[in-house]
N, CA, C and O atoms as a GROMACS GRO file, in nm:
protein
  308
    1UNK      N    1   1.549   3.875  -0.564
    1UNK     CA    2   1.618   3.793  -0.466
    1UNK      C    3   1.582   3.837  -0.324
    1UNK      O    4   1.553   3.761  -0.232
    2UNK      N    5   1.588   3.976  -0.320
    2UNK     CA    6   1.567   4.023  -0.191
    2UNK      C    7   1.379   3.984  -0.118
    2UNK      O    8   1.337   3.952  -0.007
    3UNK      N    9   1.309   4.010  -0.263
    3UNK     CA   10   1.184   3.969  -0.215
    3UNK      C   11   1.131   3.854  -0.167
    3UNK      O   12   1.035   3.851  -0.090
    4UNK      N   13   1.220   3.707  -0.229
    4UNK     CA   14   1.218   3.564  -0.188
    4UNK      C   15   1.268   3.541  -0.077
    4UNK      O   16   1.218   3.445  -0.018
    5UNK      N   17   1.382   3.614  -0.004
    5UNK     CA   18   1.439   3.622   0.135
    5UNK      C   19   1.346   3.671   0.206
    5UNK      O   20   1.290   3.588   0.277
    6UNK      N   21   1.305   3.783   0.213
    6UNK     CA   22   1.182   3.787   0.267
    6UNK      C   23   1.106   3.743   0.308
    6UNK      O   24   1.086   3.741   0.430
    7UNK      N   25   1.014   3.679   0.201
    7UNK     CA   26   0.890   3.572   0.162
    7UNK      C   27   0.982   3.465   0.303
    7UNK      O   28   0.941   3.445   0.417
    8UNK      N   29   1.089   3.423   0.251
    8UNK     CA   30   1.103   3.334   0.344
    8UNK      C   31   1.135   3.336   0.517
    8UNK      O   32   1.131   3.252   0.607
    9UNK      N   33   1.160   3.440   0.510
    9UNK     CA   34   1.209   3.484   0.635
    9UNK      C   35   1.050   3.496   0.653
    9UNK      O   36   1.028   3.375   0.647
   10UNK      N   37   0.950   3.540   0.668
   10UNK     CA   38   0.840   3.545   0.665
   10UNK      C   39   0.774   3.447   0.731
   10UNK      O   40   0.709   3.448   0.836
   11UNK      N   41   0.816   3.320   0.612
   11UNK     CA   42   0.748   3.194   0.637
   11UNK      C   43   0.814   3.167   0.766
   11UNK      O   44   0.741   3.164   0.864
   12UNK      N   45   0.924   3.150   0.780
   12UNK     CA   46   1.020   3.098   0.886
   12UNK      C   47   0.951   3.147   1.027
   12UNK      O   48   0.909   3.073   1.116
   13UNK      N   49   0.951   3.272   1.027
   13UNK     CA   50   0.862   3.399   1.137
   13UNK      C   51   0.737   3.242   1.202
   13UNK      O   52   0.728   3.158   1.291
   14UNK      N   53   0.676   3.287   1.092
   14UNK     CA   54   0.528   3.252   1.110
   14UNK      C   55   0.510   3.095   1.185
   14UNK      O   56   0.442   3.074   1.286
   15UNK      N   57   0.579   3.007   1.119
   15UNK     CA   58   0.612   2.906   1.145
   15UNK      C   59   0.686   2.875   1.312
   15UNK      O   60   0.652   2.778   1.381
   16UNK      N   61   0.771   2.961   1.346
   16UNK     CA   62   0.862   2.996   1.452
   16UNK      C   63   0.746   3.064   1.557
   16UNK      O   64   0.788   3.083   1.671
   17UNK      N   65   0.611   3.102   1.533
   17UNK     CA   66   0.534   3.183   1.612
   17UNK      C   67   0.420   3.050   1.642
   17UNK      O   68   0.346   3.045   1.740
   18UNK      N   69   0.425   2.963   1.550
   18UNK     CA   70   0.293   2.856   1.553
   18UNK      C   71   0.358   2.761   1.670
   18UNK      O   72   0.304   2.735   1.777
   19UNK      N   73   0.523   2.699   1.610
   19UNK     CA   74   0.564   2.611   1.713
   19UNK      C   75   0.581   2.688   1.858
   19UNK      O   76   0.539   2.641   1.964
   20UNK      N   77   0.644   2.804   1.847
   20UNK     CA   78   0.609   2.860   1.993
   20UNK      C   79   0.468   2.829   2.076
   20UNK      O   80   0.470   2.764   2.180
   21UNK      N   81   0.360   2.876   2.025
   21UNK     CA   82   0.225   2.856   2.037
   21UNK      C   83   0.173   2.719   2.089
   21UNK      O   84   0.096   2.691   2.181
   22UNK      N   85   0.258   2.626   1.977
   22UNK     CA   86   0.224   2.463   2.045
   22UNK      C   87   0.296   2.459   2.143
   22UNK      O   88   0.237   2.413   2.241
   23UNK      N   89   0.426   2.493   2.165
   23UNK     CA   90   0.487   2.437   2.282
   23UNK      C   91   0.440   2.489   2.409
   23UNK      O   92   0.450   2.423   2.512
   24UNK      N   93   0.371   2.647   2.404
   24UNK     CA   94   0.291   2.645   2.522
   24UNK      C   95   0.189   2.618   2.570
   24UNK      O   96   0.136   2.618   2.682
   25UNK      N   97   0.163   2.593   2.459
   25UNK     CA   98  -0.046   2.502   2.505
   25UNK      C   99   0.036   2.331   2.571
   25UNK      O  100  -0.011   2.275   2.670
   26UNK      N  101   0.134   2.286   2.510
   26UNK     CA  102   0.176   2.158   2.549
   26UNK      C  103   0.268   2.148   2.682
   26UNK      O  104   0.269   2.062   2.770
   27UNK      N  105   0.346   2.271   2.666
   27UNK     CA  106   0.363   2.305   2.868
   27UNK      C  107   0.280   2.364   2.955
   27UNK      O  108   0.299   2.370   3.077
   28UNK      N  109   0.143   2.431   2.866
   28UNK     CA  110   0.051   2.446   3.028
   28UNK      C  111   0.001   2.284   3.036
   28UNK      O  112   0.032   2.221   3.138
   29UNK      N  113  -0.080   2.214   2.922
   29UNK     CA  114  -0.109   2.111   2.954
   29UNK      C  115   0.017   1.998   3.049
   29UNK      O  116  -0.039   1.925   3.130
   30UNK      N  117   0.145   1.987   3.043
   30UNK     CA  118   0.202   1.929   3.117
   30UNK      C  119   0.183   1.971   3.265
   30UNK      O  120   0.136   1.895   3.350
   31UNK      N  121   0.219   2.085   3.288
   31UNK     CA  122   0.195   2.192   3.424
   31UNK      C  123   0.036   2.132   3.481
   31UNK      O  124   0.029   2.087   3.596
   32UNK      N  125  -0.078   2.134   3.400
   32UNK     CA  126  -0.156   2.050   3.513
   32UNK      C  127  -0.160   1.898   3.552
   32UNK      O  128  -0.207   1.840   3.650
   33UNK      N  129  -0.077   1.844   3.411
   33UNK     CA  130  -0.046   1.713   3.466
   33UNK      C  131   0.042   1.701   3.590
   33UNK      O  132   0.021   1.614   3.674
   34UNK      N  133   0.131   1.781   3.599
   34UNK     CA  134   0.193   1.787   3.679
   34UNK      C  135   0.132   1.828   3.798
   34UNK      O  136   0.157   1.758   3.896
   35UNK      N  137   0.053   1.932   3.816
   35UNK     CA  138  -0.018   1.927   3.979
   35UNK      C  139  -0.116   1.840   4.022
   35UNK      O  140  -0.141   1.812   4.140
   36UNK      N  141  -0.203   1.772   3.866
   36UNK     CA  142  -0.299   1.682   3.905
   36UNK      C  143  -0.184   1.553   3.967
   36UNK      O  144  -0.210   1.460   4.044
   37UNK      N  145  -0.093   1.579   3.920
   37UNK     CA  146  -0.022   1.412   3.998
   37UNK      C  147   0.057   1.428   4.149
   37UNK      O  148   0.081   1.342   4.233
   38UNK      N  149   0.095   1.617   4.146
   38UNK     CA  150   0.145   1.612   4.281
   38UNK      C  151   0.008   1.610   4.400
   38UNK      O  152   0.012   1.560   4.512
   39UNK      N  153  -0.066   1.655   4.360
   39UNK     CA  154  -0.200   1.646   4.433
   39UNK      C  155  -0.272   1.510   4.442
   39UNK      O  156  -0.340   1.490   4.543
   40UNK      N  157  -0.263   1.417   4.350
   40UNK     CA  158  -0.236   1.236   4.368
   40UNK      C  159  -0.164   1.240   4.465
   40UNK      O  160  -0.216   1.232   4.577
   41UNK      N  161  -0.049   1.250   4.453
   41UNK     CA  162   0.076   1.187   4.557
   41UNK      C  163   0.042   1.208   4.678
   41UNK      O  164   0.030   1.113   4.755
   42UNK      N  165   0.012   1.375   4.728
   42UNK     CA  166   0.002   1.412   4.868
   42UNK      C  167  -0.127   1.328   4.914
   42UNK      O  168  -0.136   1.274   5.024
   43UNK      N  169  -0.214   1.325   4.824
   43UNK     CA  170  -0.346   1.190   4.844
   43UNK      C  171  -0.317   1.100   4.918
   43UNK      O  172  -0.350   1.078   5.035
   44UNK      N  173  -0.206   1.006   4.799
   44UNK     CA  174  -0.136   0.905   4.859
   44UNK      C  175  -0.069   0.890   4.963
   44UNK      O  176  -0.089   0.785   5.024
   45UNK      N  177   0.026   0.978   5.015
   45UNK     CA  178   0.083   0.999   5.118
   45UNK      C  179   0.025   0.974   5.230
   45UNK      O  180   0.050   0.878   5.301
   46UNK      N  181  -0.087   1.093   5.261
   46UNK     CA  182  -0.135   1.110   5.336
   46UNK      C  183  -0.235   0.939   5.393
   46UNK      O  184  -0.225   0.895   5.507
   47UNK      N  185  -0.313   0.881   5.296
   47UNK     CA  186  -0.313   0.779   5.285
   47UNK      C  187  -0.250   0.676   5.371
   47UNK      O  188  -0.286   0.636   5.482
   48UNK      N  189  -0.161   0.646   5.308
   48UNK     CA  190  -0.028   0.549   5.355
   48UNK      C  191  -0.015   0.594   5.531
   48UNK      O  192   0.007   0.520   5.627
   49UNK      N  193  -0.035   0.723   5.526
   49UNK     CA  194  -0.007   0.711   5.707
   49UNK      C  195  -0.100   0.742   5.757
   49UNK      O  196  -0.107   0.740   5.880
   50UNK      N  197  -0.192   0.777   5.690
   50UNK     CA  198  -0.357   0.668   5.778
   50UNK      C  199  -0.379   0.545   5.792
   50UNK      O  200  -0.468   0.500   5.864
   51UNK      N  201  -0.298   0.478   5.723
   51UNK     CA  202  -0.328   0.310   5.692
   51UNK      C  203  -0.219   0.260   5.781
   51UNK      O  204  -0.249   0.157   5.841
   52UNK      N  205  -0.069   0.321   5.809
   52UNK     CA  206   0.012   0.270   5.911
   52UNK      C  207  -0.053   0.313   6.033
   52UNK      O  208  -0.064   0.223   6.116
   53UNK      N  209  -0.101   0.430   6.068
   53UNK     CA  210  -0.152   0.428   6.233
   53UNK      C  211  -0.247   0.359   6.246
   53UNK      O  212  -0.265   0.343   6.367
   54UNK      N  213  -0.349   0.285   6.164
   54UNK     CA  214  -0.418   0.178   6.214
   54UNK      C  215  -0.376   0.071   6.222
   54UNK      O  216  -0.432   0.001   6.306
   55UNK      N  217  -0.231  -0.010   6.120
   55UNK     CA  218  -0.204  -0.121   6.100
   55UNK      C  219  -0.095  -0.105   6.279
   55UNK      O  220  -0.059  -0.205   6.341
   56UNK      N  221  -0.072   0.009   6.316
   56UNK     CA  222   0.047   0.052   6.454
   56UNK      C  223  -0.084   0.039   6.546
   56UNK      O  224  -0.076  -0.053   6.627
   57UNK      N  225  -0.152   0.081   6.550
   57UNK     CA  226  -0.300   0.070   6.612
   57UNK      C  227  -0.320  -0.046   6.672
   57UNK      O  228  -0.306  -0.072   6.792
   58UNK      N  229  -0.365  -0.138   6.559
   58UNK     CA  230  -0.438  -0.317   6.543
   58UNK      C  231  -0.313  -0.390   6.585
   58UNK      O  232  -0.324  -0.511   6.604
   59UNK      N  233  -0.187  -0.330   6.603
   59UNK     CA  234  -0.072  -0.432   6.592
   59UNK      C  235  -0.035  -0.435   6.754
   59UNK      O  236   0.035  -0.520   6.810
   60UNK      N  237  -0.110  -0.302   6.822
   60UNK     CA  238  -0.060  -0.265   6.970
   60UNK      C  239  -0.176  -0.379   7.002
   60UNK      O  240  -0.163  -0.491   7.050
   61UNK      N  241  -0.305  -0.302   6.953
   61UNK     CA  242  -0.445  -0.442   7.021
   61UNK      C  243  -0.384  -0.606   7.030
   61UNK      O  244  -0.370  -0.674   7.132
   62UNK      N  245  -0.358  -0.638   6.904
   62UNK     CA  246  -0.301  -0.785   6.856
   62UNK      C  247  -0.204  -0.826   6.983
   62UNK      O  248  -0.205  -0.933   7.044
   63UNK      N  249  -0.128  -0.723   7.005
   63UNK     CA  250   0.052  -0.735   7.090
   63UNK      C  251  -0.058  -0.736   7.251
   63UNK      O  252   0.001  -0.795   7.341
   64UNK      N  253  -0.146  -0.704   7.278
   64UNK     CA  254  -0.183  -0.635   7.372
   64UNK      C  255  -0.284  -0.816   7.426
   64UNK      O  256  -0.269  -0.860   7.540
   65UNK      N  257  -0.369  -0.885   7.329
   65UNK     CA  258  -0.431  -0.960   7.392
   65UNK      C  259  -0.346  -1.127   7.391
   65UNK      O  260  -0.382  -1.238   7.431
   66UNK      N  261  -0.221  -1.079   7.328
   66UNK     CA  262  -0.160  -1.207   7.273
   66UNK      C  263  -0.061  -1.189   7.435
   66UNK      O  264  -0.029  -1.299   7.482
   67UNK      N  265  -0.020  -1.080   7.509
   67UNK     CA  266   0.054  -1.072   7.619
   67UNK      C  267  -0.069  -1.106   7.743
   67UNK      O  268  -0.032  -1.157   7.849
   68UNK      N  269  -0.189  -1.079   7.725
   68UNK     CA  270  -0.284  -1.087   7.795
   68UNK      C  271  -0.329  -1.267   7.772
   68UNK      O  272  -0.400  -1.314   7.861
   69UNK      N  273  -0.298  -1.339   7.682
   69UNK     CA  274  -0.345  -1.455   7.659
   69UNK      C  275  -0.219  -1.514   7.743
   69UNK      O  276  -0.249  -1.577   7.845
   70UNK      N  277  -0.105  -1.503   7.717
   70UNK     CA  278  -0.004  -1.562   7.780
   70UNK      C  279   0.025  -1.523   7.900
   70UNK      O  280   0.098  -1.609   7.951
   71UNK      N  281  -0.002  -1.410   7.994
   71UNK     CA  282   0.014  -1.375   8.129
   71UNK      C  283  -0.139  -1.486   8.245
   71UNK      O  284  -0.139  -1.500   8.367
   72UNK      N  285  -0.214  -1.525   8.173
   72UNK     CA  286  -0.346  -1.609   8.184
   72UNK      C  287  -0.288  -1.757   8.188
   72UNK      O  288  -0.305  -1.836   8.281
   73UNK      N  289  -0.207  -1.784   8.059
   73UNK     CA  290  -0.173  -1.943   8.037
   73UNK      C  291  -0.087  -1.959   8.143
   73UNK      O  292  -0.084  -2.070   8.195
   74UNK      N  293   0.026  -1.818   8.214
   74UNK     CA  294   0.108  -1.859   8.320
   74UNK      C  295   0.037  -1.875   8.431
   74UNK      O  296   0.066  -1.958   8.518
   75UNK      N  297  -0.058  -1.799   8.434
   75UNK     CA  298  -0.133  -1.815   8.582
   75UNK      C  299  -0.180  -1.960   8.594
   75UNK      O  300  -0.166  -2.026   8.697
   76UNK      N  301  -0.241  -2.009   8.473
   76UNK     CA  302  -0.307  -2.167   8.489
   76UNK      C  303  -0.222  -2.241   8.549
   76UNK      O  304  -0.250  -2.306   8.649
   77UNK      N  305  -0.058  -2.237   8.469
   77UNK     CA  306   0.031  -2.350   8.500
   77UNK      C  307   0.066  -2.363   8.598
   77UNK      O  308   0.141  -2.458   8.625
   0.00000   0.00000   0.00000
């Protein structure tokens, strides 16, 4: 009896050492998913407010010849 407790306690061990094993190969692999996506994001970020200071940019030019078109149409009238 004592030797089958064993045996099993054994198995249990072994088994208890494999799933350990997977779960850390499957949390380092999450861990670089995880920086490959925070390192996306700051991408993105950074991005996004390169793309607003030109759209703040083009929007001052736009604001700039549309006040310049209408300070012209007053002078005509």
């Amino acid at each position: 009896m004592l030797e089958a407790s064993l045996s099993q306690l054994e198995k249990l061990v072994a088994d208890l050492v494999q799933q350990n094993q997977d779960l850390q190969n499957t949390n380092s692999t999450l861990a670089e998913a995880l920086k490959q996506a925070r390192d996306d994001n700051d991408s993105l970020q950074l991005s996004l407010l390169e793309q607003e200071e030109k759209q703040g940019a083009t929007a001052a030019r736009i604001q700039a010849l549309v006040d310049r078109a209408t300070s012209a149409s007053a002078v005509d009238a």
